[in-house]
py3Dmol code that shows the C-alpha trace and the ligand (Angstrom):
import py3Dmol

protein = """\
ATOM      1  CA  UNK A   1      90.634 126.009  93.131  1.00  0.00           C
ATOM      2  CA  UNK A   2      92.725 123.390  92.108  1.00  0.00           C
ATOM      3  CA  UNK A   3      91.684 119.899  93.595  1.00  0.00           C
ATOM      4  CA  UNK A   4      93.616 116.316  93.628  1.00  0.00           C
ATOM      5  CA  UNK A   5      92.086 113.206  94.303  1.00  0.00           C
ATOM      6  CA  UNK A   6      94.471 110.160  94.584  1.00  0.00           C
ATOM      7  CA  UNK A   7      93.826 106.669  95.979  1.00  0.00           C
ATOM      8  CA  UNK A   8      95.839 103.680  95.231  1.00  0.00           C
ATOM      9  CA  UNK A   9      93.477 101.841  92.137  1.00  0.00           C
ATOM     10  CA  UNK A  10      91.298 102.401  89.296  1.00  0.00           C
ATOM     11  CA  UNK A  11      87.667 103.123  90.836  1.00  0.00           C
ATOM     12  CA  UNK A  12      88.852 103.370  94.610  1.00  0.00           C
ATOM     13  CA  UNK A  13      88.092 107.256  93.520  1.00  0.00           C
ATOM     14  CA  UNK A  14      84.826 106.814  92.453  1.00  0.00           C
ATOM     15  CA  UNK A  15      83.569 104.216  95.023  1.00  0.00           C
ATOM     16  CA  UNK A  16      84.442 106.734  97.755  1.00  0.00           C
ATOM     17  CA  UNK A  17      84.937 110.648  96.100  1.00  0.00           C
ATOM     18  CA  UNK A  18      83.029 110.730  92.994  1.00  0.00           C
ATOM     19  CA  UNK A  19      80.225 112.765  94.483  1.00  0.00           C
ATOM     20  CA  UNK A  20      81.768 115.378  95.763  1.00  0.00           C
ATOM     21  CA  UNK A  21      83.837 115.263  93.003  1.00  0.00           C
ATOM     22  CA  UNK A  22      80.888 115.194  90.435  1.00  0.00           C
ATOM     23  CA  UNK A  23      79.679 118.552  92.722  1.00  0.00           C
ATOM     24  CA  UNK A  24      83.324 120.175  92.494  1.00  0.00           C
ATOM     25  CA  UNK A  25      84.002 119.477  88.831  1.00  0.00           C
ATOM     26  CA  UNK A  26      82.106 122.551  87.229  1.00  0.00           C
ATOM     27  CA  UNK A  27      83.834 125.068  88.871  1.00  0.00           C
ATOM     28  CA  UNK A  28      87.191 123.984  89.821  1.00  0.00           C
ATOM     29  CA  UNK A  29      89.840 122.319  88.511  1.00  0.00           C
ATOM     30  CA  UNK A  30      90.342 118.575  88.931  1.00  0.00           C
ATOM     31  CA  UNK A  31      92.961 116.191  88.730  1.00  0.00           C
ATOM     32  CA  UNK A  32      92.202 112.185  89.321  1.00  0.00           C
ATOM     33  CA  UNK A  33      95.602 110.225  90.101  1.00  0.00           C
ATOM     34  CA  UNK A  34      96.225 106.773  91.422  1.00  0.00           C
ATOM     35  CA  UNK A  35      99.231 104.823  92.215  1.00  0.00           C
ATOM     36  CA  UNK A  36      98.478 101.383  90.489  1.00  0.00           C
ATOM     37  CA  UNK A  37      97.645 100.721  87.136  1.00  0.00           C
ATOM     38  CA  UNK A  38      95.182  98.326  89.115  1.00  0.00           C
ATOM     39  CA  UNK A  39      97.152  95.161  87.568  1.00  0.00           C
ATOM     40  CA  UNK A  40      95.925  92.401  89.655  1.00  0.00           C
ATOM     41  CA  UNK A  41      92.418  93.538  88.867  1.00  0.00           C
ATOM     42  CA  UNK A  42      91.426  90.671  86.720  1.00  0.00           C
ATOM     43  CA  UNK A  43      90.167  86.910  87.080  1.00  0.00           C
ATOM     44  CA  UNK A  44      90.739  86.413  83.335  1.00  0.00           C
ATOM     45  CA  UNK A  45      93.234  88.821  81.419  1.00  0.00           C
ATOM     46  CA  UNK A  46      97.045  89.183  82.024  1.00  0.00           C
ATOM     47  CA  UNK A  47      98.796  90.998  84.190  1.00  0.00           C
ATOM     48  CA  UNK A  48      99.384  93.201  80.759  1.00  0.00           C
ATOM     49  CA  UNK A  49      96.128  93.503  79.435  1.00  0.00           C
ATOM     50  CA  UNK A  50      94.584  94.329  82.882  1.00  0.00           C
ATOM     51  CA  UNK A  51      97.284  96.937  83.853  1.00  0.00           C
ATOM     52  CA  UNK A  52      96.514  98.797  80.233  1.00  0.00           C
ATOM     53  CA  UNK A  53      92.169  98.517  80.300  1.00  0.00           C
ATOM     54  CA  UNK A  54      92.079  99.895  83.854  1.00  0.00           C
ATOM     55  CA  UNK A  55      93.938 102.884  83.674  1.00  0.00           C
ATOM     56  CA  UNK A  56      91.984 103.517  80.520  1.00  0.00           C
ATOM     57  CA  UNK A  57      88.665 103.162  82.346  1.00  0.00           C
ATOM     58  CA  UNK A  58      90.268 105.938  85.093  1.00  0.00           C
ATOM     59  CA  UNK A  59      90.811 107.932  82.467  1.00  0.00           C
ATOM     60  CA  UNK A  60      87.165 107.945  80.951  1.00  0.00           C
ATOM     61  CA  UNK A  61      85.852 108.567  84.311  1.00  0.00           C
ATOM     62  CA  UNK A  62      87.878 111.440  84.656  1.00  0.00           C
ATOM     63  CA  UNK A  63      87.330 112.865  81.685  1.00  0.00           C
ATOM     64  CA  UNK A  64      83.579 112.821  82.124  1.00  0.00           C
ATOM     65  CA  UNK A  65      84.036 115.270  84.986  1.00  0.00           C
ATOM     66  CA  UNK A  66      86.395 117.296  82.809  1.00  0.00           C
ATOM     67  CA  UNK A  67      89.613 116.272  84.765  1.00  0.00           C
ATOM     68  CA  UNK A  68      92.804 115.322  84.294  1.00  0.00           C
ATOM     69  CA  UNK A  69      93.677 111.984  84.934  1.00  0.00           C
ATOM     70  CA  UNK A  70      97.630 110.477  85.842  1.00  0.00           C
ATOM     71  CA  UNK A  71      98.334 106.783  86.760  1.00  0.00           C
ATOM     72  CA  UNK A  72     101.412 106.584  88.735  1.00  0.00           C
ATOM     73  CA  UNK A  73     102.410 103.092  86.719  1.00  0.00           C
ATOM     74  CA  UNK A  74     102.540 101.153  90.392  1.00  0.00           C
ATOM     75  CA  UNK A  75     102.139  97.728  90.522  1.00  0.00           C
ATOM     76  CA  UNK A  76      98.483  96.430  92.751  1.00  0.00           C
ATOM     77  CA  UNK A  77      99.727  95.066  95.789  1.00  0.00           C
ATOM     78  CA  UNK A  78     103.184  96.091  95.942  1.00  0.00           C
ATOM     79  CA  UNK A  79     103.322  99.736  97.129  1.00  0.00           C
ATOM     80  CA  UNK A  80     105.559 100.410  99.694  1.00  0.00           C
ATOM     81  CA  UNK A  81     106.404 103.590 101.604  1.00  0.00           C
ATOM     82  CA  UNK A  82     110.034 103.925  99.751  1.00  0.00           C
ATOM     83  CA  UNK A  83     112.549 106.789  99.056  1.00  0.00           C
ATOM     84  CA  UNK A  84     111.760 106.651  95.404  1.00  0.00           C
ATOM     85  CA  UNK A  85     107.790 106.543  95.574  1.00  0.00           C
ATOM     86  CA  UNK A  86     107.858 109.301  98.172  1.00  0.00           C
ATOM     87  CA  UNK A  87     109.741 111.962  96.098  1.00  0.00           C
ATOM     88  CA  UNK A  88     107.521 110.436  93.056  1.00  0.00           C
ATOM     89  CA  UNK A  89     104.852 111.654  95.056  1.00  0.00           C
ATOM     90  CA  UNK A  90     105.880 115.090  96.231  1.00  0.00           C
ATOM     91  CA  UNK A  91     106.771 115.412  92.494  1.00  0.00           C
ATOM     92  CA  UNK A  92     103.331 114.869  91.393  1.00  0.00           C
ATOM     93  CA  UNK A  93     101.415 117.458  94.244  1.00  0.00           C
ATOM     94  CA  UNK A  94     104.293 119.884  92.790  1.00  0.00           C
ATOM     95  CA  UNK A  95     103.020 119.596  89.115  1.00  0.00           C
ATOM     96  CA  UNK A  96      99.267 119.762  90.196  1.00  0.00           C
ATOM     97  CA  UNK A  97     100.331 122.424  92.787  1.00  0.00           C
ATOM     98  CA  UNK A  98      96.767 121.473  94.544  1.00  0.00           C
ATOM     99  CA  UNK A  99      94.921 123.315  96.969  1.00  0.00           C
ATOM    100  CA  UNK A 100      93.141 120.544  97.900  1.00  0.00           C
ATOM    101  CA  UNK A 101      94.439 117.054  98.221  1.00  0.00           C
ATOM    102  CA  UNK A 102      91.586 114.145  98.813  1.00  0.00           C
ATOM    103  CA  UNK A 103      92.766 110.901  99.121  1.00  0.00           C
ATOM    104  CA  UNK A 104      92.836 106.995 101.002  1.00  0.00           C
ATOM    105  CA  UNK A 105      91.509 106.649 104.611  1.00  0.00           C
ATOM    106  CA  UNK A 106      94.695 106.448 106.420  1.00  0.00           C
ATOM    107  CA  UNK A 107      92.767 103.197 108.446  1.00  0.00           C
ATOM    108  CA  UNK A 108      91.249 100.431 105.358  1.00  0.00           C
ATOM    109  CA  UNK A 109      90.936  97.207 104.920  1.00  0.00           C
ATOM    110  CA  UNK A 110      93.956  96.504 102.484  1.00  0.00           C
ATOM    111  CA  UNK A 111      97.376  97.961 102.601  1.00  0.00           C
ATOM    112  CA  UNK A 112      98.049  99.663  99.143  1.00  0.00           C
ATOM    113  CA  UNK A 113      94.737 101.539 100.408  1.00  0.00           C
ATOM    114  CA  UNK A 114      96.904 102.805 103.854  1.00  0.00           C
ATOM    115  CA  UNK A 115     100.093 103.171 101.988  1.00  0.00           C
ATOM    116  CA  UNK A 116      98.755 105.642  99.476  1.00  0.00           C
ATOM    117  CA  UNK A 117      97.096 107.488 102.239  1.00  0.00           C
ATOM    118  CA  UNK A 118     100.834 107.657 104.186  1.00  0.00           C
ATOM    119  CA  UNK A 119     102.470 108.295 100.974  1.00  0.00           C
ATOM    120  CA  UNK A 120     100.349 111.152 100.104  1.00  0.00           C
ATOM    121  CA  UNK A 121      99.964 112.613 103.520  1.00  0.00           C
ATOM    122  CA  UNK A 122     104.312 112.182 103.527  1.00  0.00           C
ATOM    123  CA  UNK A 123     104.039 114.338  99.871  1.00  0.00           C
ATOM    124  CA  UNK A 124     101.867 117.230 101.307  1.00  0.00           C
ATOM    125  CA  UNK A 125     104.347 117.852 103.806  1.00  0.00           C
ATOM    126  CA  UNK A 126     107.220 116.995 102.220  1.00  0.00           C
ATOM    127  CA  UNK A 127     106.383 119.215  98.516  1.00  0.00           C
ATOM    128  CA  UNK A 128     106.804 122.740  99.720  1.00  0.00           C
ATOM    129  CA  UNK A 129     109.771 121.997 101.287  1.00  0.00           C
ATOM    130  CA  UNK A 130     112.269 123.788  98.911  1.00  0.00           C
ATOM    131  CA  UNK A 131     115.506 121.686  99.858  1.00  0.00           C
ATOM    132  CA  UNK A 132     113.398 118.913  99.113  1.00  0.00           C
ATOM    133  CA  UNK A 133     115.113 116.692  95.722  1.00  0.00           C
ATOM    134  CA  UNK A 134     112.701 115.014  93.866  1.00  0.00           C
ATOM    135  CA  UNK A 135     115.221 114.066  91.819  1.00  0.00           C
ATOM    136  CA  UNK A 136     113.477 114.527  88.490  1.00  0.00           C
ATOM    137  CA  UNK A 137     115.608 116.564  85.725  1.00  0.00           C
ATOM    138  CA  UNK A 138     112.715 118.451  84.661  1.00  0.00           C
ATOM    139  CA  UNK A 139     111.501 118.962  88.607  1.00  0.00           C
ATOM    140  CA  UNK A 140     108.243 121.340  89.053  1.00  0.00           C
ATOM    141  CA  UNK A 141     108.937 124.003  91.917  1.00  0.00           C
ATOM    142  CA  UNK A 142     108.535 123.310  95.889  1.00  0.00           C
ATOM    143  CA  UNK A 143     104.650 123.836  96.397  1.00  0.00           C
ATOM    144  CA  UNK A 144     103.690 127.663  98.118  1.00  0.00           C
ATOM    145  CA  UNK A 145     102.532 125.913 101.387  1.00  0.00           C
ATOM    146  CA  UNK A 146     100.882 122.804 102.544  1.00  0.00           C
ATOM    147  CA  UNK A 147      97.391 121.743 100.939  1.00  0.00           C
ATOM    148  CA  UNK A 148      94.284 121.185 102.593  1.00  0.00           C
ATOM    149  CA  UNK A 149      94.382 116.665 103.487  1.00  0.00           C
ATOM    150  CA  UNK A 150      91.415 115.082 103.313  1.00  0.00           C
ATOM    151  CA  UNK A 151      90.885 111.847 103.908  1.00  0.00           C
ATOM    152  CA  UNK A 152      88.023 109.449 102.124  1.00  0.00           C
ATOM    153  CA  UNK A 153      86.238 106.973 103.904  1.00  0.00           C
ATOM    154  CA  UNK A 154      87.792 103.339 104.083  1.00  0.00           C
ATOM    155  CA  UNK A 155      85.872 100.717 102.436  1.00  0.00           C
ATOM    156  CA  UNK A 156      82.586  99.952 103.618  1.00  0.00           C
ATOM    157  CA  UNK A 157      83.212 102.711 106.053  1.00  0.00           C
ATOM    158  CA  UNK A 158      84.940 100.382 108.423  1.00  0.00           C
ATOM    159  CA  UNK A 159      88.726 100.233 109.555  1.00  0.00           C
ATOM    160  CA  UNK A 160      91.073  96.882 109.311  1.00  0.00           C
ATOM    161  CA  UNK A 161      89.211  95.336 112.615  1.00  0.00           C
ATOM    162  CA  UNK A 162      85.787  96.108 111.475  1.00  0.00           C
ATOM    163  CA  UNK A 163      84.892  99.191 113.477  1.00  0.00           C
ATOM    164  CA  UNK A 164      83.534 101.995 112.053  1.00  0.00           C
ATOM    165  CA  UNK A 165      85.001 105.144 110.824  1.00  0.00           C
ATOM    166  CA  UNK A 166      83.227 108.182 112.309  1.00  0.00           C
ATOM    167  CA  UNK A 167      83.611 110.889 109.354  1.00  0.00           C
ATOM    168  CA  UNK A 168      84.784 114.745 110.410  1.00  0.00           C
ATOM    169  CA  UNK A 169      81.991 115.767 107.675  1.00  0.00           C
ATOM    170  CA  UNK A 170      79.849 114.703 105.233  1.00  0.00           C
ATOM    171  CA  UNK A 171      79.118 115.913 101.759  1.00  0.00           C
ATOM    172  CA  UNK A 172      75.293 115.376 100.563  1.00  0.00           C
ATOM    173  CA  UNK A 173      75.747 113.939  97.165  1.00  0.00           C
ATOM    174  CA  UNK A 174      72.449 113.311  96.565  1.00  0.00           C
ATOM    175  CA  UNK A 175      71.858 115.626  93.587  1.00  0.00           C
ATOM    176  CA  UNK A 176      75.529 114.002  92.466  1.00  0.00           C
ATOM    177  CA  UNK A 177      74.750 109.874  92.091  1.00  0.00           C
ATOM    178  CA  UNK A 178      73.907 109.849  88.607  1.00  0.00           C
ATOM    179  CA  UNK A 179      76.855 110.941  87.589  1.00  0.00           C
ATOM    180  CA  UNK A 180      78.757 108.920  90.274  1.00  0.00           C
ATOM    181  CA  UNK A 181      76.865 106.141  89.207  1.00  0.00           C
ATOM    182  CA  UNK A 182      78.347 106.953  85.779  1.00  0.00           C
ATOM    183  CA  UNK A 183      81.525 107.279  86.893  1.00  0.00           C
ATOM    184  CA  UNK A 184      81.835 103.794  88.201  1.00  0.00           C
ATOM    185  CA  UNK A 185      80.420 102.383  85.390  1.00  0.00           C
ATOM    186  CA  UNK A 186      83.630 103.213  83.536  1.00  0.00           C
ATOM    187  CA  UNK A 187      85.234 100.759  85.045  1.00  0.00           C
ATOM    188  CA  UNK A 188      83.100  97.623  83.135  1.00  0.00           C
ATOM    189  CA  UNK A 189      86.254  95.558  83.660  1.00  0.00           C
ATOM    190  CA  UNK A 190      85.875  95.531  87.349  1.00  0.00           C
ATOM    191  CA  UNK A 191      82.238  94.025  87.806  1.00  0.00           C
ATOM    192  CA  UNK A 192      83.225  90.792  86.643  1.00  0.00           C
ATOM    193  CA  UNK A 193      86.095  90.417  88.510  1.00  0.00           C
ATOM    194  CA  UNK A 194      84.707  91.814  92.519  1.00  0.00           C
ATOM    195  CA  UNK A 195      81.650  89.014  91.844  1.00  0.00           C
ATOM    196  CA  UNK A 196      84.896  86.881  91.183  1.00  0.00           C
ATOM    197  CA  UNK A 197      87.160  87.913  94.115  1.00  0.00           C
ATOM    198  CA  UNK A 198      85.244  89.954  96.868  1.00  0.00           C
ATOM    199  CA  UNK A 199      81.869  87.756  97.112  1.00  0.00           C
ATOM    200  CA  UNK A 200      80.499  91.182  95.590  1.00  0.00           C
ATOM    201  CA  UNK A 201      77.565  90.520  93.153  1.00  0.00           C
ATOM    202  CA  UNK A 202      76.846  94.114  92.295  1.00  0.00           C
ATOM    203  CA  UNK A 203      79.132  96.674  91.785  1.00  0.00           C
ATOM    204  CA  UNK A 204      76.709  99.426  91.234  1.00  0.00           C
ATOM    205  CA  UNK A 205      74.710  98.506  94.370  1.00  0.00           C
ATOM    206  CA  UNK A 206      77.347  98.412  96.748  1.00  0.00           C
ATOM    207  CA  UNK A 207      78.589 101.349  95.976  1.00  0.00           C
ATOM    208  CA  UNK A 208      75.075 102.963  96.515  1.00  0.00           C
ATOM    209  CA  UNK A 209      74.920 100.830 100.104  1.00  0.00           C
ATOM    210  CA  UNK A 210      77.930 102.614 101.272  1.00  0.00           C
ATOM    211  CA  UNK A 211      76.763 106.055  99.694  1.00  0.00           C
ATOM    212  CA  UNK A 212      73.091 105.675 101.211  1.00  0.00           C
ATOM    213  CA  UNK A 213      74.887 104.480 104.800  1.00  0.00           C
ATOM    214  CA  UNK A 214      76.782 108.149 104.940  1.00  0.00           C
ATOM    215  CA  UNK A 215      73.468 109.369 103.572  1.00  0.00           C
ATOM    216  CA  UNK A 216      71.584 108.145 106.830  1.00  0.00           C
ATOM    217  CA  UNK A 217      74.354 110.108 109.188  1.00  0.00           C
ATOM    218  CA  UNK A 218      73.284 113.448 108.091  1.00  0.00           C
ATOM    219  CA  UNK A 219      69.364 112.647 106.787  1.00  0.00           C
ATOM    220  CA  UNK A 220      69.946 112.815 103.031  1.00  0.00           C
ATOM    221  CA  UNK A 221      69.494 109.862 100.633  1.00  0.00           C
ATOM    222  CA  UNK A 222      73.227 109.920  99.775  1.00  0.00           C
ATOM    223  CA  UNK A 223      76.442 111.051 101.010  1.00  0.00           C
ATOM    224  CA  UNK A 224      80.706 110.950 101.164  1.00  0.00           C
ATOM    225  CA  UNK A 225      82.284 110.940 104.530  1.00  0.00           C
ATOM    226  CA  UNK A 226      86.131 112.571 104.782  1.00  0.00           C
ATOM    227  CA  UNK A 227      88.320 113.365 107.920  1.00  0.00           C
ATOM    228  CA  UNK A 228      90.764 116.476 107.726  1.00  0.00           C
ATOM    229  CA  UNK A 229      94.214 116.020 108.580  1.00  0.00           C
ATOM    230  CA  UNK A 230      94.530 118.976 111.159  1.00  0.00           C
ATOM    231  CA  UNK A 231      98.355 118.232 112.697  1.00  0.00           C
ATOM    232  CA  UNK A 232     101.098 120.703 113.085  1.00  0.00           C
ATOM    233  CA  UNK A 233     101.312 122.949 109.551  1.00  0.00           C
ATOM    234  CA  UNK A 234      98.314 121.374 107.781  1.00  0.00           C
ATOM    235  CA  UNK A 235      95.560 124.243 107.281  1.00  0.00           C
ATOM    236  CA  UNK A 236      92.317 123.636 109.641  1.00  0.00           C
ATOM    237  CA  UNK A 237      89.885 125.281 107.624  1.00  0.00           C
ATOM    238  CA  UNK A 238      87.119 123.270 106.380  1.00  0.00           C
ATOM    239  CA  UNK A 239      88.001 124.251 102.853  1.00  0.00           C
ATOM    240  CA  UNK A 240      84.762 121.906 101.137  1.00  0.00           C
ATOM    241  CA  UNK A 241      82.398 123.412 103.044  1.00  0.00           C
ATOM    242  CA  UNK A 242      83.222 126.587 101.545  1.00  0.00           C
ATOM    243  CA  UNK A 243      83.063 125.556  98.470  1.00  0.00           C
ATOM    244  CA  UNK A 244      79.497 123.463  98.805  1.00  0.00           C
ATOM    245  CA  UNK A 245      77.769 125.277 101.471  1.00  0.00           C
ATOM    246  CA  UNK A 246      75.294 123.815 102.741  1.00  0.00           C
ATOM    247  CA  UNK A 247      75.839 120.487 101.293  1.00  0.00           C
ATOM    248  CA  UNK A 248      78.502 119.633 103.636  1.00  0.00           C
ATOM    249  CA  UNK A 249      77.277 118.187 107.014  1.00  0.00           C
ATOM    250  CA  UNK A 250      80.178 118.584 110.444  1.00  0.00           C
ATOM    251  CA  UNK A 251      79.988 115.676 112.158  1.00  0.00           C
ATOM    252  CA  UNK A 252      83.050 116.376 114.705  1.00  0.00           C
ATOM    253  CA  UNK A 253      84.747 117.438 116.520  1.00  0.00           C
TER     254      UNK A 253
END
"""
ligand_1 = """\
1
ZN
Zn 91.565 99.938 95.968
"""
view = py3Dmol.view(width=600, height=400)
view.addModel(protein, "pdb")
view.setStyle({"model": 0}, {"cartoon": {"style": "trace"}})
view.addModel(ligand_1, "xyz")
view.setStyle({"model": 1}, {"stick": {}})
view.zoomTo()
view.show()
């Protein structure tokens, strides 16, 4: 299968996917996209010099799962729900031509996080539409049908107001956090900067909180949450727990 995970920053992927990921990655085919080049990411470079290291640490995270990686070029804290970043979008899930799209919780604490999740679920409906312009001379071909939308948990599993997000299912990832832990480690510019920013001493242990809270829900040491978008033309199939079995955990409904 082919798989696309995109969430608006550098690491947002690996804080909140790269397990399942990590499971997926030797038998399918992965892309890793996000919107911003993750350029207000830095207590001490430039704007410049951030916005080139992080999509460079993406990139090494992705390729130690053996996937693809494409930054989007956005600026941090300026996406917006526009014409342009729409088709931009729709453009992109043409060229991967996923079966699987993973990306933001559509509820999070910051709103790049919720626009990338409304700008992606806008592109999985929007890409197999065939009168659809993306507007881009050398334009890939409408998609076949709608993917599969599946939604991440929001940052420390909570929405905007603090409550809770209940996940659909959960994927064990237990066997997964080495590499996971691996994968965030790419991003070395990023530790520095959260202790800086977010009140966040450890970047590594945080992660593992959230990873060990999801864990607790189904009785494993460590695990992802995700929703499924299931409205009108979206498949309803529970397409990961095909492809891990027993690993993934339904939760509801
Ligand atoms: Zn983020």
């Amino acid at each position: 299968m082919r798989i696309l995970a995109i969430h608006a920053h550098p690491d947002d992927i690996e804080f909140l996917m790269g397990g399942t990921l990590a499971l997926l990655a030797p038998a399918h085919e992965l892309t890793l996209a996000t919107f911003t080049n993750g350029d207000c990411g830095s207590a001490t470079h430039t704007r410049e010099e951030i916005g080139r290291i992080r999509p460079a640490e993406a990139a090494a995270a992705a390729a130690m799962l053996g996937a693809r990686y494409v930054c989007l070029m956005q600026h941090d804290l300026e996406l917006e729900f526009r014409d342009g970043l729409r088709r931009e979008t729709a453009e992109l899930l043409r060229r991967t031509a996923p079966d699987v799209v993973m990306t933001a919780s559509p509820q999070d604490y910051m709103a790049d996080h919720e626009m990338a999740s409304a700008l992606v679920r806008d592109a999985c409906f929007n890409a197999p539409v065939p009168l659809y312009d993306t507007r881009r001379p050398d334009a890939a071909p409408p998609l076949a049908k709608v993917p599969c939308l599946l939604y991440a948990d929001p940052i420390e599993l909570t929405d905007h107001l603090g409550r809770p997000v209940e996940p659909m299912f959960a994927v064990d990832v237990s066997a997964a956090m080495e590499t996971k832990t691996a994968l965030l480690a790419c991003h070395a510019s990023q530790r520095e900067w959260l202790r800086k920013h977010h009140g966040i001493d450890a970047y590594i242990e945080t992660m593992k909180q959230w990873s060990a809270a999801r864990g607790a829900r189904i009785g494993t040491a460590y695990a992802e949450g995700f929703r499924q978008h299931l409205g009108h033309s979206f498949p309803r199939d529970n397409v990961l727990a095909a492809l891990l079995g027993d690993k993934v955990r339904k939760l509801w409904p």
